[in-house]
N, CA, C and O atoms as CSV, one atom per row, in Angstrom:
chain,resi,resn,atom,element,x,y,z
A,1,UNK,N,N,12.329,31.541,-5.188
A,1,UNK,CA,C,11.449,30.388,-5.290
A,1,UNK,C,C,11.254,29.746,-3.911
A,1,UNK,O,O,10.087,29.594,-3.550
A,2,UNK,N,N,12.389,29.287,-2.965
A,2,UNK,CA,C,12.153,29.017,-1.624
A,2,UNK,C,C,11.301,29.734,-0.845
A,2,UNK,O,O,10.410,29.205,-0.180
A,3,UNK,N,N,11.586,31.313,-0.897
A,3,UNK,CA,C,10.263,32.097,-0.119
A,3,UNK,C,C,8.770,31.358,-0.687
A,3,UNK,O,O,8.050,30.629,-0.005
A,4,UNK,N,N,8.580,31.686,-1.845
A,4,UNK,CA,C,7.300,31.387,-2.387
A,4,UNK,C,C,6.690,29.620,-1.911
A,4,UNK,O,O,5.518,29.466,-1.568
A,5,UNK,N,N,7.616,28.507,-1.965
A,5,UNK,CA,C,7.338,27.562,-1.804
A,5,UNK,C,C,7.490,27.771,-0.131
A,5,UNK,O,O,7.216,26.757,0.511
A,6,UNK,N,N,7.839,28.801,0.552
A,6,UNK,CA,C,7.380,28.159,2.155
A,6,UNK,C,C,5.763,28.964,2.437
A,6,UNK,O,O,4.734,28.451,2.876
A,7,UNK,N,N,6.025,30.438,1.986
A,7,UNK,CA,C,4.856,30.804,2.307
A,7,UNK,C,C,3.574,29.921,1.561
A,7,UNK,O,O,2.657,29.712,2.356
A,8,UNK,N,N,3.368,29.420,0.314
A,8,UNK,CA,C,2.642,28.450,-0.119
A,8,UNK,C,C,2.651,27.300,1.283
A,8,UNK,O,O,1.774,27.350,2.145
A,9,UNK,N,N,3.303,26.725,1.302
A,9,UNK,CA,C,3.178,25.711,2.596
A,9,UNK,C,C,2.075,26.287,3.926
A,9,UNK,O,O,0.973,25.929,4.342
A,10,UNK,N,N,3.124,27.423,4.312
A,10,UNK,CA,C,2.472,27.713,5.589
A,10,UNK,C,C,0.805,27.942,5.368
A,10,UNK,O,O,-0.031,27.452,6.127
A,11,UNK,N,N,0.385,29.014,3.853
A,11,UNK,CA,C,-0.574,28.655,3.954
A,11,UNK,C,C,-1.537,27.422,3.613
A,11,UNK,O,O,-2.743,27.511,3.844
A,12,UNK,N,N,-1.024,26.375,3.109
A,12,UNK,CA,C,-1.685,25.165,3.094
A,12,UNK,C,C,-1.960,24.658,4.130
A,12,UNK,O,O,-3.082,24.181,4.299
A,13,UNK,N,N,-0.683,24.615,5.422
A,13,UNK,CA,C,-1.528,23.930,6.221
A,13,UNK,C,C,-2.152,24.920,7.498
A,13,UNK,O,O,-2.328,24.582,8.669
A,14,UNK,N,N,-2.422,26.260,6.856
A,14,UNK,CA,C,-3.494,26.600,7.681
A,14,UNK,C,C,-4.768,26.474,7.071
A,14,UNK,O,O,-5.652,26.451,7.928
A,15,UNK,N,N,-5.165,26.390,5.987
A,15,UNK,CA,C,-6.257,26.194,4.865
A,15,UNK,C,C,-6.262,24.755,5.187
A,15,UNK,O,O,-7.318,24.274,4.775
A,16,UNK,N,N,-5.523,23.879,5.748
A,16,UNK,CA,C,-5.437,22.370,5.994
A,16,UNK,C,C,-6.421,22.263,6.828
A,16,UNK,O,O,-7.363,21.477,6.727
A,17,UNK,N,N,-6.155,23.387,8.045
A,17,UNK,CA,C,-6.498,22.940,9.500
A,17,UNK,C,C,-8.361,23.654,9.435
A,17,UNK,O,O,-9.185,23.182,10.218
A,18,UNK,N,N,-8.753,24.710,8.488
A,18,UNK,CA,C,-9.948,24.938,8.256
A,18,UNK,C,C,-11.151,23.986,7.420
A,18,UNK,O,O,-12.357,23.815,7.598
A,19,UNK,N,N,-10.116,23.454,6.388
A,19,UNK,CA,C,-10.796,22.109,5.651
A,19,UNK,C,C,-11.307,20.745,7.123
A,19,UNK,O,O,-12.404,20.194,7.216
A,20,UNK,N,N,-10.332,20.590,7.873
A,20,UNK,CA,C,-10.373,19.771,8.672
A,20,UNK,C,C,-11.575,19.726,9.667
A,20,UNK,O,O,-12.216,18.726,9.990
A,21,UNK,N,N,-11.787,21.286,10.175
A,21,UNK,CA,C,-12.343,21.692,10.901
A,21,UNK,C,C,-14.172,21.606,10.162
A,21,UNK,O,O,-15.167,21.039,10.614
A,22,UNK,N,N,-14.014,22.300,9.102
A,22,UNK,CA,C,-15.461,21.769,8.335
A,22,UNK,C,C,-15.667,20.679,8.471
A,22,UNK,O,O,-16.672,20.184,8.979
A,23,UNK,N,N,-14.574,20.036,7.957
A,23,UNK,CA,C,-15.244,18.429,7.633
A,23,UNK,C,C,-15.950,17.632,8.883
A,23,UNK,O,O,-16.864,16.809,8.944
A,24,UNK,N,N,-15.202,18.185,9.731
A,24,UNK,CA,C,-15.879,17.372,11.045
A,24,UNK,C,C,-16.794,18.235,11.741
A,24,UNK,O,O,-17.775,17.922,12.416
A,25,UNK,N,N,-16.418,19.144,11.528
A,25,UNK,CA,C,-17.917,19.673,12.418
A,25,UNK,C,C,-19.325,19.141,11.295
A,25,UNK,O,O,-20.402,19.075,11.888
A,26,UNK,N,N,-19.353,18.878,10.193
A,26,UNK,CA,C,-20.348,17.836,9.035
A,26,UNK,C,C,-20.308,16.714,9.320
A,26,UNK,O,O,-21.429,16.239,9.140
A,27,UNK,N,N,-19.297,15.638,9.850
A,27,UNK,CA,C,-19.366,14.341,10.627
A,27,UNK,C,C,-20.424,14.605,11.889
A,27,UNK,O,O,-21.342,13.822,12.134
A,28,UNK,N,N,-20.167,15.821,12.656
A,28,UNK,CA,C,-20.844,15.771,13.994
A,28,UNK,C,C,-22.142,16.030,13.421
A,28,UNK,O,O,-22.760,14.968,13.349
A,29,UNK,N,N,-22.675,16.811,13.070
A,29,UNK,CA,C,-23.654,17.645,13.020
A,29,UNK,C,C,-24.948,17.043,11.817
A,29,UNK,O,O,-26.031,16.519,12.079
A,30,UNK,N,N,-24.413,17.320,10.640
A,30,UNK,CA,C,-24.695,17.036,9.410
A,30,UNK,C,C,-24.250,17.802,8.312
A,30,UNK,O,O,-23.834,18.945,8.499
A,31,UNK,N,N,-24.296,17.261,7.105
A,31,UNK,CA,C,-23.426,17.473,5.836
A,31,UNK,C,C,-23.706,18.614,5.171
A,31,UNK,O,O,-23.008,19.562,4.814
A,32,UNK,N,N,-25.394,18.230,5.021
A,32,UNK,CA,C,-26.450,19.430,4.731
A,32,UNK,C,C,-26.316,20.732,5.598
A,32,UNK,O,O,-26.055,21.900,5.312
A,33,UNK,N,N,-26.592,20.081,6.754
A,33,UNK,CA,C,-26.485,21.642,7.870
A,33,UNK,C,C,-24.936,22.703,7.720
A,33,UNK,O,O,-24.807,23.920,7.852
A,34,UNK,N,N,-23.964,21.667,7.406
A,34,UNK,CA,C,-23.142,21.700,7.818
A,34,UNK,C,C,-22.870,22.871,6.231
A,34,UNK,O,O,-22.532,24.054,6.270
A,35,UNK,N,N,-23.035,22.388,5.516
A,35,UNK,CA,C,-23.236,23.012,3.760
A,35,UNK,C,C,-23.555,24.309,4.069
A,35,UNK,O,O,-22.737,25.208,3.871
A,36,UNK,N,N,-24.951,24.580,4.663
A,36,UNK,CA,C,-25.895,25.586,4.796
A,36,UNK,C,C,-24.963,26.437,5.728
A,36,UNK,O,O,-24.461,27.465,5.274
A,37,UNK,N,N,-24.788,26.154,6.646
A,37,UNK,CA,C,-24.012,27.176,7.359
A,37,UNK,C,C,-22.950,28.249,7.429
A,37,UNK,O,O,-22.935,29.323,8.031
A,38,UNK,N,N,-21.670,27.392,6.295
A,38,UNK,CA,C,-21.307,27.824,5.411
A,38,UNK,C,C,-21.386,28.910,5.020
A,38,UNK,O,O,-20.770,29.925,5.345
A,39,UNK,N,N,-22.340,28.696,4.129
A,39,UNK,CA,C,-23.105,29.671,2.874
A,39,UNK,C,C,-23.341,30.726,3.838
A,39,UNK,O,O,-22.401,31.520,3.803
A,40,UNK,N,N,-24.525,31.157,4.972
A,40,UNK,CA,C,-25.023,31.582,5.749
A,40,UNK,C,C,-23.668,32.531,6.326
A,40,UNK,O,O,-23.658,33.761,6.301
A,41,UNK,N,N,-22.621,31.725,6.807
A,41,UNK,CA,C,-21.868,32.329,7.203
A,41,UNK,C,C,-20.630,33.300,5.825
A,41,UNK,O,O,-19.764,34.170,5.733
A,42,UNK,N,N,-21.176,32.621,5.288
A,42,UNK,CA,C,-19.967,33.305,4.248
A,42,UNK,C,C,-20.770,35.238,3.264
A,42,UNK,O,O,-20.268,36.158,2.618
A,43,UNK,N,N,-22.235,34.853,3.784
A,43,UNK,CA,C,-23.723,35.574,3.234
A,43,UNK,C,C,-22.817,36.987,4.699
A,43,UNK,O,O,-22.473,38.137,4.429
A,44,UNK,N,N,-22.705,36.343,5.983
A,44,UNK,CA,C,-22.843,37.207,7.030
A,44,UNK,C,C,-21.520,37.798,6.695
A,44,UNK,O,O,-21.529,39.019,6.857
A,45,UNK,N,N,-20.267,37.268,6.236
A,45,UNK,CA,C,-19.068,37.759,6.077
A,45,UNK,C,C,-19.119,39.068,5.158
A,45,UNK,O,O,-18.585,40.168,5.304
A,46,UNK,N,N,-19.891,38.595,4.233
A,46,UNK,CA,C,-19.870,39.472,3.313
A,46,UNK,C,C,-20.594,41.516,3.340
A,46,UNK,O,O,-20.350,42.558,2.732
A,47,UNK,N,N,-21.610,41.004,4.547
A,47,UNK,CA,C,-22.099,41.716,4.830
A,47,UNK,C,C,-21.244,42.742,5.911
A,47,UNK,O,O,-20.745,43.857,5.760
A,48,UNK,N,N,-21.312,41.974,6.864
A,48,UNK,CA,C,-20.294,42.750,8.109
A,48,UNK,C,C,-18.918,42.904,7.799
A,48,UNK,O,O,-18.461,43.862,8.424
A,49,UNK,N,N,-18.134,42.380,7.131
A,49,UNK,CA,C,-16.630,42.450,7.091
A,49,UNK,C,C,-16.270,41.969,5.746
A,49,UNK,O,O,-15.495,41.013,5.734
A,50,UNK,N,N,-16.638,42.395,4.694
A,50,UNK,CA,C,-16.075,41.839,3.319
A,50,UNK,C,C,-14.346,41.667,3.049
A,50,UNK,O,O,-13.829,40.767,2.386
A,51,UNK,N,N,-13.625,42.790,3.757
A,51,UNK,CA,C,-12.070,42.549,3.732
A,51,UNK,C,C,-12.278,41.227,4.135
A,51,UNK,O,O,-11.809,40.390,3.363
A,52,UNK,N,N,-12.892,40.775,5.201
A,52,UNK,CA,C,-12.360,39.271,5.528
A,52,UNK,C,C,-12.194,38.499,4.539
A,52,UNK,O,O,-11.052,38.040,4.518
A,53,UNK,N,N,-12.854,38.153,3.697
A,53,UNK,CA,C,-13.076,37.397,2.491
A,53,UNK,C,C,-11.960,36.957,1.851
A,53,UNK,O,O,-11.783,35.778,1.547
A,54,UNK,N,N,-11.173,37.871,1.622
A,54,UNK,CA,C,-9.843,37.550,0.825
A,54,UNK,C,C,-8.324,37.616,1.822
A,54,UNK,O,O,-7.323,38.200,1.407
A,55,UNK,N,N,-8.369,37.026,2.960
A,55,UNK,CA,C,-7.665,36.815,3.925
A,55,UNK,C,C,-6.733,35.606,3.662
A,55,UNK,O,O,-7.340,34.537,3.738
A,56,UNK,N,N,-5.317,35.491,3.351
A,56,UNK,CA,C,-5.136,34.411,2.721
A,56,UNK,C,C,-4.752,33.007,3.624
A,56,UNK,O,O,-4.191,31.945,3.353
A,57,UNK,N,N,-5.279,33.514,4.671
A,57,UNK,CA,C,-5.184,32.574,6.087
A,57,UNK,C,C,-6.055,31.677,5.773
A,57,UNK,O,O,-5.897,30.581,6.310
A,58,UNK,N,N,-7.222,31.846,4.830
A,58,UNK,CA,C,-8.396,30.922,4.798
A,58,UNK,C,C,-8.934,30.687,3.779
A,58,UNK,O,O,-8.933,31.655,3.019
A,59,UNK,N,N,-9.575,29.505,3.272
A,59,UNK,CA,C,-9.617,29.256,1.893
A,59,UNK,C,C,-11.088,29.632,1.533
A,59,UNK,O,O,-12.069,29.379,2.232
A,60,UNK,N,N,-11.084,30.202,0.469
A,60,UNK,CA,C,-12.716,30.800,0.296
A,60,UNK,C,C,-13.606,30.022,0.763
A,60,UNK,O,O,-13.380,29.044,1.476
A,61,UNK,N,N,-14.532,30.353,0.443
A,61,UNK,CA,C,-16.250,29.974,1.108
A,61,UNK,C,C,-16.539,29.021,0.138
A,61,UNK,O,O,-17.048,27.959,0.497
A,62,UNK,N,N,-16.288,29.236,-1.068
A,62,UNK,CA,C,-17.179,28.240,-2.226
A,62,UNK,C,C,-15.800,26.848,-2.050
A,62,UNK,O,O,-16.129,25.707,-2.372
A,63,UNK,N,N,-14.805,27.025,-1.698
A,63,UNK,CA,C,-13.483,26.011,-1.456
A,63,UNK,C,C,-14.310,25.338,-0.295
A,63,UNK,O,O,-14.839,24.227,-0.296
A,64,UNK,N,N,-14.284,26.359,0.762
A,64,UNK,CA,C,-14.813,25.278,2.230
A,64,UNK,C,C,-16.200,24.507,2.244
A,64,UNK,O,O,-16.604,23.712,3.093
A,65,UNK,N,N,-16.926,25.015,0.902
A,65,UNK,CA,C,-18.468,24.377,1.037
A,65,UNK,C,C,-18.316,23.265,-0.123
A,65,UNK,O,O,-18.929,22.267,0.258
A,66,UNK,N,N,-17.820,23.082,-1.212
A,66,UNK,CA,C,-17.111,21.989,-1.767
A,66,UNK,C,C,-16.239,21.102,-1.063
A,66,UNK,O,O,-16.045,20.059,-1.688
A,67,UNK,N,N,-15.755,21.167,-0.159
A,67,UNK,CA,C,-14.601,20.701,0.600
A,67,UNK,C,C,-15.376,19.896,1.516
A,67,UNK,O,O,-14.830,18.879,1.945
A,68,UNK,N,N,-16.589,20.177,1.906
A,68,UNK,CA,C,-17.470,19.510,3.466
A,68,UNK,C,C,-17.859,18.308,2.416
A,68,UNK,O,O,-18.790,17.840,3.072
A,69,UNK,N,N,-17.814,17.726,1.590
A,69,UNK,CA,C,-18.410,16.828,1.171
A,69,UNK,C,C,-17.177,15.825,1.024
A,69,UNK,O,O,-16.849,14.801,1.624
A,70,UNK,N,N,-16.591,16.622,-0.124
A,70,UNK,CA,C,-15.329,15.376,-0.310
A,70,UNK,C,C,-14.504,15.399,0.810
A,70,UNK,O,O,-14.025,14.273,0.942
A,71,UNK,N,N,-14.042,16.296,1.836
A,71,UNK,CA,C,-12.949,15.903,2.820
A,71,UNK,C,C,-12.225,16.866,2.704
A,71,UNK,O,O,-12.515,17.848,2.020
A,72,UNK,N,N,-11.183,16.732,3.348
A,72,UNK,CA,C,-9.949,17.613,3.494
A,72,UNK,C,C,-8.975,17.265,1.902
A,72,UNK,O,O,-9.307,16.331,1.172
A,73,UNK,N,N,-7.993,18.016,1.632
A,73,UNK,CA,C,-7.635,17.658,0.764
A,73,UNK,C,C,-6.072,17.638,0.925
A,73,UNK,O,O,-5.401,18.418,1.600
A,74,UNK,N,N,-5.527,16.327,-0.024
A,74,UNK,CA,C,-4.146,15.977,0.549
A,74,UNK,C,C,-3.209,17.198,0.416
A,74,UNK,O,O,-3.278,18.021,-0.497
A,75,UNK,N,N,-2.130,17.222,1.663
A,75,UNK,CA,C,-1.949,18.571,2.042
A,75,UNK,C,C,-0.809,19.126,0.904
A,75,UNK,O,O,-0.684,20.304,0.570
A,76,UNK,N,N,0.164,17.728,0.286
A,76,UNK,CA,C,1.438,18.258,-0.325
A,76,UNK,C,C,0.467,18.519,-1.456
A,76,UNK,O,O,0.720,19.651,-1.869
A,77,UNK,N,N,-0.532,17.985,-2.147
A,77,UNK,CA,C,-1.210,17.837,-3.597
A,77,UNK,C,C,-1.822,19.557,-3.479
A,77,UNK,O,O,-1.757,20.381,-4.391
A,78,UNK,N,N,-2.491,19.820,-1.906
A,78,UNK,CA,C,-2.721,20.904,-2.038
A,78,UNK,C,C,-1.925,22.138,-2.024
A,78,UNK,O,O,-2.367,23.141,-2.586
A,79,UNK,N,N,-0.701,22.149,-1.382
A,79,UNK,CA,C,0.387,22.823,-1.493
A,79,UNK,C,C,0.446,23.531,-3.268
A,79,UNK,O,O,0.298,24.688,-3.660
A,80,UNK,N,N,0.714,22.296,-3.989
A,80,UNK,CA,C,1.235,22.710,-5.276
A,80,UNK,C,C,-0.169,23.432,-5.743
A,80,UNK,O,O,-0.034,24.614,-6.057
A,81,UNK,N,N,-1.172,23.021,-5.811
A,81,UNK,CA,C,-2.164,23.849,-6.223
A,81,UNK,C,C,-2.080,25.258,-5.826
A,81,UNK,O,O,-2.448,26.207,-6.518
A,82,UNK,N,N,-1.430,25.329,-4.343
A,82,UNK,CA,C,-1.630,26.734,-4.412
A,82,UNK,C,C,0.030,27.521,-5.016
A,82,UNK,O,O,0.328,28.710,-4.903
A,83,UNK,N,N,0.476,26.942,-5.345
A,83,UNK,CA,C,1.695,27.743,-6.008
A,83,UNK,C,C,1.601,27.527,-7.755
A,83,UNK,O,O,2.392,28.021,-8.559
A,84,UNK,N,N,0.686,26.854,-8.011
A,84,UNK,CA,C,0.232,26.526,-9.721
A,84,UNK,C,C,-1.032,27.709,-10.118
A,84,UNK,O,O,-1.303,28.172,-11.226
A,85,UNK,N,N,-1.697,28.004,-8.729
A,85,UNK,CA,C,-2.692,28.376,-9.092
A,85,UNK,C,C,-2.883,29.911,-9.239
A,85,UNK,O,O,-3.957,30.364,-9.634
């Protein structure tokens, strides 16, 4: 159970630091653009490198384009989600 609850961690707060990174590059830029790009980029992933997709370094595409609106999400709340989920 300790393995599982650190690797859960570690990847939360790298999925932390990508939520973070959306969210503000949508503060700088815009919310919309910021939405679209996303998508666009997640359209190009799929095309050129689909292994990428399920990389567990990073939280899906439809997570990070839901995520640019509401924010980052709290990191321990997100932790357990990913060991519930």
């Amino acid at each position: 159970m300790r393995l599982r609850l650190d690797q859960a961690a570690v990847v939360a707060v790298r999925h932390q630091e990508e939520f973070e990174a959306d969210h503000q590059a949508a503060v700088w830029l815009d919310f919309e653009l910021a939405q679209s790009s996303l998508t666009a980029l997640a359209e190009l992933c799929t095309w050129l490198s689909p292994e990428t997709l399920t990389m567990p370094s990073h939280p899906s595409f439809p997570q990070r384009v839901a995520r640019v609106l509401s924010g980052p999400p709290e990191l321990l709340a997100y932790c357990y989600e990913l060991l519930n989920g």
